[in-house]
C-alpha positions, 0 to 999 in steps of 0.5 A: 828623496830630496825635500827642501826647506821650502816645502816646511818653511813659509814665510818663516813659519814652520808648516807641517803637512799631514800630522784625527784624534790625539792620544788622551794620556799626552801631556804637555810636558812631552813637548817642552810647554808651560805648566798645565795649571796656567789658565791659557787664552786661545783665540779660534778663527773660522773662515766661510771662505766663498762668501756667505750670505749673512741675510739668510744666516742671521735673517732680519725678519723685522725688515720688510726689504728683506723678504720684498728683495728675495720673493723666493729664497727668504727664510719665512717667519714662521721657520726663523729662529726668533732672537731678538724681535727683528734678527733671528737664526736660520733654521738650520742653525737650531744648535746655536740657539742654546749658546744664544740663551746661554750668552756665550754666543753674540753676532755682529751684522753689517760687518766685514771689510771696508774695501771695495772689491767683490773678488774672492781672491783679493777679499779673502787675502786682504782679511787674512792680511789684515789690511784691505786695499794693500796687496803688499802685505807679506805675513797674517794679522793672526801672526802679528797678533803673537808678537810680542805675547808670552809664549812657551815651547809647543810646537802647537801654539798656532796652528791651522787645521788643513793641508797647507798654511793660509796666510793668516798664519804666515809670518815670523811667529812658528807656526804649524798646518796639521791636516790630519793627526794620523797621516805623518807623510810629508810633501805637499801634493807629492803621494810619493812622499818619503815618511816624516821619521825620515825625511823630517828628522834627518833635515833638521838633525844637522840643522846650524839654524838654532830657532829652525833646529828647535823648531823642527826638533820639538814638532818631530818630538811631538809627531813621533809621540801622536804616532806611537799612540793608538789615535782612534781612541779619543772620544769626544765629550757626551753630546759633541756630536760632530758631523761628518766631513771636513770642517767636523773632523778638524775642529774634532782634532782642534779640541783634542789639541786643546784638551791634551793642553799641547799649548794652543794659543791661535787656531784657523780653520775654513770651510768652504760652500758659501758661493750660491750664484744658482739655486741658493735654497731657503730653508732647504737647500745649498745654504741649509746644508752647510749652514747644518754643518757650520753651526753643528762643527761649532756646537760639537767643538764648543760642547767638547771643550766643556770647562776649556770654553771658558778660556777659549774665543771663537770667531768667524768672518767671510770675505764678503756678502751676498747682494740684498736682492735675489738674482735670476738663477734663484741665488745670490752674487757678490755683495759686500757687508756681512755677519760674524759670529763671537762666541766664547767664556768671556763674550757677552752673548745673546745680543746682535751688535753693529748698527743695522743700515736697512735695506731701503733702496737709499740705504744699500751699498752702491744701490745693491749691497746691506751697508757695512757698519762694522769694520771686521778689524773692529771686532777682531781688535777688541778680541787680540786687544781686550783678551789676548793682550797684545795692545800693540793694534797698529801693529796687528792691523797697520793702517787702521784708524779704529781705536779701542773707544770704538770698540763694540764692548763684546767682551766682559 
């Protein structure tokens, strides 16, 4: 069988498709990373990818609008899960609330990008670009975020749970895509594809590129590793109880990564089933059931770092909103600010951030959308800035005016 380069190489980042639980006894000196006891900061990017609709997710049950606007998909007060006075959680999301009161968990409402479009396709590239309006942009803000960091030979330091790697991670920073830890066939989309023990290891054996070479070298070493493992004996912490289904599964293998402390500095991983055109639901329904399986993913994930939670920052965005009133199928369209979700050790939880617009007709973007207030860039600057260290923002986000001033004081 003939594989190209192409099928590894994107963007100049290396993309491993195929490589659900990682083998306890693995250490990081398999591969060639830093020594153990260096405390490592990682950051997690999570995407609701179809456009989440953050006034059902965080409800803000003071505002008389809201439940004016949506006569009968709104969450009654009665069945919010009260946070502050005014914003409160949707029932289906009981398991944040213990990372609320614990202050691990802040939200920032009215937030997203500040570029115009409603297109799910633009709007998502352009929040993994990191420049809204500007489709030229070849590589990730979660790539550029690398620049420049320390960093030491895993094969792992940026990875994307899933078959493929998004944009966000696209760039010059190596970086890998793992869809599942215990299927090593190579190819894409080809079922035919020849096992990574042959066709992975011949084509860089003889590689002249020494950066290539290297690259693939470690992550052949590192699959051939996981493959000679029995995988299914991982368990996950006492009460990390993931759901079952794609966005449980890759963050389950994410803390397996993590805990075989394999060097992970950057992780992506989406979820889709946010696009509620009919029938969005309320307490039940399309947005209770993926709400159920965001926010227990996240809990399960979160509880199965234990003390590495410490030093991990998880944040979560979508491309765009959903409009402030209900449509006529009992559901929701393209809108334009949103909420985003920062949990981690060093974030100062159990508080909602960004100034909230209202929902008075006056004060709704174009006369139908929650108002944006706080450039995603705003948020995600502070984390790359004020905890993984890289300064360097106009970089990260080229064309941003926000400066660190500016910054919302997420972190302590």
């Amino acid at each position: 069988m003939s594989i190209s380069r192409r099928i590894f190489l994107r963007n100049g980042a290396l993309a491993v498709v195929g490589t659900t639980a990682l083998p306890s006894f693995l250490t990081r000196a398999a591969f060639g990373a830093a020594d153990p006891g260096i405390r490592n900061k990682r950051l997690v990017v999570i995407f609701q990818r179809g456009a989440a609709d953050g006034l059902n997710i965080v409800v803000p049950h003071g505002e008389p609008n809201y439940y004016a606007m949506r006569p009968t998909i709104n969450i009654p007060k009665k069945s919010v899960l009260d946070l502050d006075g005014f914003f409160g959680l949707h029932p289906s999301m009981a398991s944040f609330q213990p990372l609320w009161n614990q202050k691990h968990l802040a939200i920032v409402h009215a937030a997203g990008s500040p570029d115009p479009t409603r297109s799910h396709f633009d709007a998502q590239d352009y929040m993994e670009s990191g420049t809204p309006g500007l489709k030229v942009t070849d590589d990730g803000w979660l790539n550029r975020a690398l620049h420049d960091l320390p960093a030491d030979n895993s094969a792992f330091r940026a990875i994307a749970l899933g078959p493929s790697l998004p944009r966000i991670l696209s760039g010059k920073e190596p970086a890998v895509a793992v869809n599942n830890l215990n299927d090593f066939s190579v190819g894409g989309k080809n079922p035919n594809a020849a096992p990574m023990s042959n066709t992975f290891e011949a084509m860089y054996d003889h590689s002249v590129d020494t950066v290539l070479h290297g690259t693939g070298t470690e992550t052949f070493d590192a699959v051939k590793t996981l493959k000679a493992a029995d995988a299914a004996q991982y368990t996950p912490a006492p009460n990390a109880n993931y759901p079952k289904g794609r966005f449980g599964d890759s963050l389950k293998q994410l803390a397996q990564l993590i805990k075989a402390n394999l060097g992970v500095q950057v992780a992506f991983a989406d979820i889709g089933g946010w696009d509620h055109h009919v029938n969005e639901g309320s307490t039940q329904g399309q947005i209770a059931n993926v709400l159920g399986d965001f926010s227990q993913s996240i809990s399960a994930f979160w509880t199965d770092l234990g003390d590495l939670g410490e030093d991990t920052v998880v944040v979560t965005m979508s491309e765009f909103g959903r409009t402030a009133r209900e449509n006529g199928n009992r559901g929701t369209d393209h809108g334009h600010a949103n909420v985003m979700f920062v949990l981690g050790g060093p974030v100062k939880g159990g508080k909602v951030y960004g100034r909230w617009p209202g929902l008075d007709q006056s004060q709704l973007y174009e006369g139908r959308d929650l108002a944006l207030t706080t450039d995603f860039r705003m948020v995600l600057g502070e984390v790359v800035s004020k905890y993984l260290g890289n300064k360097d923002l106009k970089t990260v986000f080229p064309g941003f005016e926000g400066q660190p001033g500016q910054f919302l004081k997420l972190l302590g």
